[in-house]
TORRO-907634 format. One record per residue (C-alpha): residue number from 1; residue in one letter; x, z, y. Coordinates in nm, 3 decimals, m for minus. Layout:
   num   residuo        xx        zz        yy
   NUM         A         X         Z         Y
...
//
This chain:
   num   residuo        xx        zz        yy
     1         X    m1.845     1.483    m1.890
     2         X    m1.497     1.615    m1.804
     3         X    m1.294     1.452    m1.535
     4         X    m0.931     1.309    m1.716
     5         X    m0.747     1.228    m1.437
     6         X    m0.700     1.416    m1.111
     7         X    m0.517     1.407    m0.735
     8         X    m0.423     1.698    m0.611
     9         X    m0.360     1.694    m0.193
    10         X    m0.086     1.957    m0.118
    11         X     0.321     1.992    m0.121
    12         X     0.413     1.921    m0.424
    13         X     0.573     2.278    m0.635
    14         X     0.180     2.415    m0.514
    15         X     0.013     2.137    m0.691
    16         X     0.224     2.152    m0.968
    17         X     0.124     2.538    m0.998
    18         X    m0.248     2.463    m0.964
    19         X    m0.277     2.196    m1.250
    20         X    m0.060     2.355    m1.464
    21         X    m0.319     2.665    m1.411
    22         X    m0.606     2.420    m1.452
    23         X    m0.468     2.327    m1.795
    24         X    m0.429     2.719    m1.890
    25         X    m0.792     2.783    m1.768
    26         X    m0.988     2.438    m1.914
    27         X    m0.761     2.360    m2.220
    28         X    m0.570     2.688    m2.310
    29         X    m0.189     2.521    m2.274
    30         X     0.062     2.697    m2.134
    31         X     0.333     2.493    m1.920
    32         X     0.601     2.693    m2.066
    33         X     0.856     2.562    m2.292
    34         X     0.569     2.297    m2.399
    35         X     0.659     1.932    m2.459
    36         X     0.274     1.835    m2.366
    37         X     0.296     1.961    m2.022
    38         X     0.540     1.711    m1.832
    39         X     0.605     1.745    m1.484
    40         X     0.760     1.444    m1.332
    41         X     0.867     1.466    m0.928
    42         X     0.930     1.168    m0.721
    43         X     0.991     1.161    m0.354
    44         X     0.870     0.788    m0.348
    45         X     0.684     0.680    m0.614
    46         X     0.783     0.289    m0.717
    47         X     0.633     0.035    m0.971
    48         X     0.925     0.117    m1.182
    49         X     0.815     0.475    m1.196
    50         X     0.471     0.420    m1.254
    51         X     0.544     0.203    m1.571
    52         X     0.759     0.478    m1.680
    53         X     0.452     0.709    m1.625
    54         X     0.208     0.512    m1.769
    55         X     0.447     0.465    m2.111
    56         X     0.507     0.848    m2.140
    57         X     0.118     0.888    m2.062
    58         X     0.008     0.640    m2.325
    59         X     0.218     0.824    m2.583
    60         X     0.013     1.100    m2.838
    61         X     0.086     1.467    m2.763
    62         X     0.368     1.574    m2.988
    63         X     0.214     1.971    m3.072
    64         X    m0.161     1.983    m3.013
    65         X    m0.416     1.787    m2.939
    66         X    m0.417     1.730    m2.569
    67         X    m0.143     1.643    m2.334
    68         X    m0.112     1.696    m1.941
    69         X     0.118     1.475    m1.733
    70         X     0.157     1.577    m1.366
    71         X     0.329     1.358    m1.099
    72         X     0.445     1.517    m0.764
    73         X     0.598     1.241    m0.585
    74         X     0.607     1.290    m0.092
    75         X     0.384     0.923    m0.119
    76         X     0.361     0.606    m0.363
    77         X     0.378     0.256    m0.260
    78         X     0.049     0.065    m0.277
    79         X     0.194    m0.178    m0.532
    80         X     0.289     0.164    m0.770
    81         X    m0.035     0.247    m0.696
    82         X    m0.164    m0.030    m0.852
    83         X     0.017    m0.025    m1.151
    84         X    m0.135     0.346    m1.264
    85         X    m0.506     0.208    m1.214
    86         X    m0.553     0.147    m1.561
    87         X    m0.424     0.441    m1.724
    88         X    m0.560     0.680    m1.453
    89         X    m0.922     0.450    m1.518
    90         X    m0.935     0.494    m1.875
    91         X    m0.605     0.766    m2.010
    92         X    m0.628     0.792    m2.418
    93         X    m0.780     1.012    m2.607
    94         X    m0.646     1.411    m2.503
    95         X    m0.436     1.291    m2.236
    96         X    m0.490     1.418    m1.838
    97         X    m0.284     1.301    m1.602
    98         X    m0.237     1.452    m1.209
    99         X    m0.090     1.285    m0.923
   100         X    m0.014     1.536    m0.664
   101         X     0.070     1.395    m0.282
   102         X     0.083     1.565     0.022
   103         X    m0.156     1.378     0.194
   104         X    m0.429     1.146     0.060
   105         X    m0.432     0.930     0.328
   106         X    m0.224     0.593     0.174
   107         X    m0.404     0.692    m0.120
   108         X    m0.559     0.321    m0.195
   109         X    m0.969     0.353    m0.258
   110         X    m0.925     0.193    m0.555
   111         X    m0.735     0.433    m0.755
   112         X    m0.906     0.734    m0.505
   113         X    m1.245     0.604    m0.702
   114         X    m1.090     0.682    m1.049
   115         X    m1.015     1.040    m0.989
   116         X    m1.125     1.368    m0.907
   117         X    m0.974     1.569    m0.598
   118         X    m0.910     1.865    m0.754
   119         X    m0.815     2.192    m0.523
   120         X    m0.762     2.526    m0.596
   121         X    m0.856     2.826    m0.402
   122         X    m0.517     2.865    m0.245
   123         X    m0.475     2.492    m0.188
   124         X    m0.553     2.395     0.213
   125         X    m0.350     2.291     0.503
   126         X    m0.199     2.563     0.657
   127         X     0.083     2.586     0.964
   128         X     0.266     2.625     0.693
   129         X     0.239     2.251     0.562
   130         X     0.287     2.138     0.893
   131         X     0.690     2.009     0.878
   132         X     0.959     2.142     1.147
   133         X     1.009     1.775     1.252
   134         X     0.580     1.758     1.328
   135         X     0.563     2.066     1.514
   136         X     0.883     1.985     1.744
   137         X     0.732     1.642     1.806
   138         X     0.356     1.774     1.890
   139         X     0.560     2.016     2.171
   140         X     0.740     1.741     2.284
   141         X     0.732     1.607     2.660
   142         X     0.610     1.248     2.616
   143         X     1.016     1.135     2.741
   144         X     1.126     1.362     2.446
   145         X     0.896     1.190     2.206
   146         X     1.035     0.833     2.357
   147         X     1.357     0.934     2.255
   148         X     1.288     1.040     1.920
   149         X     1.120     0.681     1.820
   150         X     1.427     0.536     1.982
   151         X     1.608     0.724     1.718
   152         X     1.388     0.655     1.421
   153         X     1.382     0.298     1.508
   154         X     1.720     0.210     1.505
   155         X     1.821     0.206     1.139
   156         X     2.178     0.052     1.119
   157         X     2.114    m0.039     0.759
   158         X     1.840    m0.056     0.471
   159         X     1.902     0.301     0.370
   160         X     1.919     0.435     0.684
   161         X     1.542     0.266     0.828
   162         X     1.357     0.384     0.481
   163         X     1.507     0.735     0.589
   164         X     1.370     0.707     0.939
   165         X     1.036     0.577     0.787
   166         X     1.058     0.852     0.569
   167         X     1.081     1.057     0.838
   168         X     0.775     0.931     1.077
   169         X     0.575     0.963     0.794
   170         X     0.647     1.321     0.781
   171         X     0.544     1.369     1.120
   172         X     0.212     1.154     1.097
   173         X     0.134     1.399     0.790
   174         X     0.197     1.725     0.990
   175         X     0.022     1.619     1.324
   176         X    m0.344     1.536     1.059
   177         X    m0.216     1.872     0.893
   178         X    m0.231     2.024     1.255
   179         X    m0.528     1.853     1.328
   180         X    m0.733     1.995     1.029
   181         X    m0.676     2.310     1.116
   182         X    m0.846     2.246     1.436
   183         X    m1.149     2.234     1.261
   184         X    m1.412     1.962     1.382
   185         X    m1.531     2.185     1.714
   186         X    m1.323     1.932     1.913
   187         X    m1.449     1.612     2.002
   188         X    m1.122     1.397     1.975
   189         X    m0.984     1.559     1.621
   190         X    m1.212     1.292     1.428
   191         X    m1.123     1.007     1.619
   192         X    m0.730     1.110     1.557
   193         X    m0.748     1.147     1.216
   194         X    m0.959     0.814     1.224
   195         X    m0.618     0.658     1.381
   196         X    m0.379     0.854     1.173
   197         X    m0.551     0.753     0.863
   198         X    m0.500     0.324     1.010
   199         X    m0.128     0.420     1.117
   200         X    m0.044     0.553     0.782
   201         X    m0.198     0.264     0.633
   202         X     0.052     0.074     0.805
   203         X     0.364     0.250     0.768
   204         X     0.366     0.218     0.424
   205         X     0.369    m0.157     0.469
   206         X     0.775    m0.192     0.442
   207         X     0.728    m0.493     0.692
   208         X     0.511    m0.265     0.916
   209         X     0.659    m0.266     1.288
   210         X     0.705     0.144     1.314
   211         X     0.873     0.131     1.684
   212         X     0.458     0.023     1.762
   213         X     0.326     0.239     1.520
   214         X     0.502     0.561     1.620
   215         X     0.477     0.450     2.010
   216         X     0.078     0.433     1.928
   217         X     0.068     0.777     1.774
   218         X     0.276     0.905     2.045
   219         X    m0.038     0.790     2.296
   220         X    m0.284     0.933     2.072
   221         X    m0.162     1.279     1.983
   222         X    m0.197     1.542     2.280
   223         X     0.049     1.796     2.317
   224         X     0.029     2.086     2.213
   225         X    m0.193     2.029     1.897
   226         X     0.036     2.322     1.752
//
């Protein structure tokens, strides 16, 4: 039985590349100037945006007989989540949808349990994942790291604490990156990607105290991981 509906766990051009070469290899289409591949990018996926993917999804394919919709988006709110269980549990006839993300860590069990994980043979966490804003934080003195919660916790207005959330959710993605490429030979990278995976959880709660969370991950990440 072939798999309809995928996540793909890398930045979000690579995964792009790989299921638009999936769709080349398994059904022939090429992405190129063809109205049945659609590639829609997000940086935060919202409910809005999943109702807008589950319309286009729902719709037939306008050339052939299959259609491939592929959505890169940095995460997706639980509650957006939500709203693409049904269509990424049972997508119509010819349709295969992808939901790329850079990390599968908020990715809610639910909708994890209606998909495949699909990688490709150049898709893995490298240094190269790892963002400038991780590494400078895993080299940082613990007063340095102090000073940069200060900083991300002190959002003068709405816009300005989703960007700092935005922002310690980039580092809590590059310090697992940096962890996985430790391999499993040391004894404490399970139990911090353990806590990374419960932190995460919690950031992307929007009434989520991240002064606690960061100051937690802060206490659990050693220096010089990178």
């Amino acid at each position: 039985m072939q798999h309809h509906a995928f996540v793909i766990e890398t930045e979000a051009e690579k995964g792009i590349e790989v299921a638009q070469a999936w769709a080349k290899k398994e059904l022939g289409m090429k992405a190129q100037a063809n109205p049945d591949v659609v590639v829609m990018r997000y940086g935060l996926l919202s409910v809005e945006d999943a109702r807008r993917v589950t319309e286009l999804a729902a719709g037939a394919p306008f050339a052939g007989e299959h259609k491939v919709v592929i959505i890169a988006a940095s995460r997706a709110y639980h509650e957006a989540q939500n709203a693409l269980l049904k269509i990424f549990e049972e997508p119509p006839e010819g349709i295969y949808l992808f939901l790329v993300l850079p990390s599968l860590g908020g990715l809610l069990p639910t909708l994890r349990s209606r998909v495949q994980i699909l990688n490709g043979s150049h898709v893995g966490r490298t240094t190269s994942n790892i963002p400038k804003a991780a590494e400078e934080y895993m080299k940082a003195t613990r007063e340095k790291r102090s000073a940069l919660i200060k900083k991300l916790t002190s959002g003068r207005d709405e816009e300005e604490r989703r960007e700092n959330r935005e922002a310690a959710i980039a580092i809590l993605n590059g310090i697992e990156a940096a962890a996985y490429n430790e391999g499993f030979t040391k004894p404490f990278i399970a139990e911090l990607l353990s806590d990374i995976a419960v932190l995460r959880t919690h950031l992307y709660d929007r009434s989520a105290p991240v002064k606690m969370i960061l100051e937690h991950l802060s206490l659990i990440t050693p220096k010089g991981l990178v």
